[in-house]
Residue, then its C-alpha position, 0 to 999 in steps of 0.5 A: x524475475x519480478x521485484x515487488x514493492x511493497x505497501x502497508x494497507x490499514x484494514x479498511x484498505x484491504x477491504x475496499x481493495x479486494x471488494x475492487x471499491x478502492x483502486x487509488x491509493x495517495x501516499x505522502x512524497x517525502x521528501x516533500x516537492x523542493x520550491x525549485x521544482x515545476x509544480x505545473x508538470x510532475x510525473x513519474x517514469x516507469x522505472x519510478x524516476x520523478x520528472x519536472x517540467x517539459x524537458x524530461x530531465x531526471x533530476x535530484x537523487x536516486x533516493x529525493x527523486x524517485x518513487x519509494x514504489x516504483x513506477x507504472x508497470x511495477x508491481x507491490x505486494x501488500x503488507x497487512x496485519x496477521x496472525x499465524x495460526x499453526x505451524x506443522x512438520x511433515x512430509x513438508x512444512x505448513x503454516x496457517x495464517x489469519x488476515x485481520x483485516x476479514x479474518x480469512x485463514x490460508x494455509x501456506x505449504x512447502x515453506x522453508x525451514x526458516x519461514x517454519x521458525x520464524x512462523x513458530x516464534x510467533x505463534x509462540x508469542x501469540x500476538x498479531x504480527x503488524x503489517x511493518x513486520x509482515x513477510x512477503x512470502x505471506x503476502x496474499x494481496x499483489x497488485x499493479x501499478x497502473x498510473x502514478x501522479x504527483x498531486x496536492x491533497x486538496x486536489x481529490x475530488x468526490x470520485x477521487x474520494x470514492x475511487x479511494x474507496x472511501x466509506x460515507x454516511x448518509x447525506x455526507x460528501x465523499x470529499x469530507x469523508x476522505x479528509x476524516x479518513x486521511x487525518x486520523x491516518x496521517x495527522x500525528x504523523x506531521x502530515x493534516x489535510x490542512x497543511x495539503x501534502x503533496x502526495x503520490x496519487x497510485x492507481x493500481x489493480x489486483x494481479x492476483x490474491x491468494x485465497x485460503x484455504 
């Protein structure tokens, strides 16, 4: 049986993705690269094992050296913002969700009486559910991890911008519309484009999507 991973994506993220404008996406390594690393050679095995260097020893821990999202091969459902619509009680349980992020609608059938409940207080309550707190089960985007590197920020390029699917404005290079992008995601988070994280740079493809209704 598979494992996923998952991912949050911001709304544009899911966007880009299922318009296949965006198959890159970079993601802060925490911790952050040790000084007694290689920076020259940094890879990621398929079992998400970190390796240094060219004698392709595991180093570190389980969890200081291996990627949160697995490795090539691996596969990540997408976490995204939603809103549960209603919830129906016959032959089977039924639920309806909007996704926020291009308001499409799916119906999700023969759930389990727990997803039944759980989808019940929320819609009770109303209110957008954050992509955090999204369920797997309701997940419509799954994707594949086709290549994982461990670069620094200011290593992007305009197609790396653009592979990132990065909206740009008129006369504006794909870069610079990329590190506006990055900053208003990651900068309150302690992570600007000027301190040059080193991040896991995740090239990946659409295993499949769930399309409503």
């Amino acid at each position: 049986m598979r494992t996923y991973k998952p991912i949050i994506f911001q709304p544009d993220m899911v966007r880009a993705t299922i318009a296949e404008t965006k198959t890159v996406t970079r993601r802060v390594m925490k911790p952050q690269v040790p000084p007694e690393w290689d920076e020259r050679e940094l890879w990621v095995d398929a079992e998400g094992w970190i390796h240094t260097g060219t004698g392709g020893s595991y180093l570190g821990t389980k969890t200081d050296s291996r990627c949160p999202y697995g490795g090539p091969g691996g596969q990540l459902w997408v976490r995204e913002n939603i809103l549960l619509l209603e919830a129906t009680r016959g032959a089977s349980y039924t639920v309806k969700v909007m996704y926020m992020a291009n308001k499409e609608e799916i119906i999700f059938h023969n759930i389990t009486p727990d997803q039944y409940s759980w989808a019940l207080r929320k819609i009770e309550k109303g209110k957008i559910t954050p992509s955090i707190y999204m369920p797997e089960w309701l997940a419509r985007l799954r994707l594949t991890i086709l290549e994982i590197k461990i670069q620094r920020t200011s290593w992007i390029t305009d197609e790396g911008a653009l592979a990132e699917g990065t909206e740009v404005a008129p006369g504006q290079r794909p870069r610079a519309a990329f590190i506006e992008l990055w900053d208003s995601i990651n900068k309150d988070r302690g992570f600007p484009f000027s301190a040059d994280p080193w991040v896991y740079k995740i090239k990946y493809e659409i295993e499949s999507r769930r399309i409503g209704p």
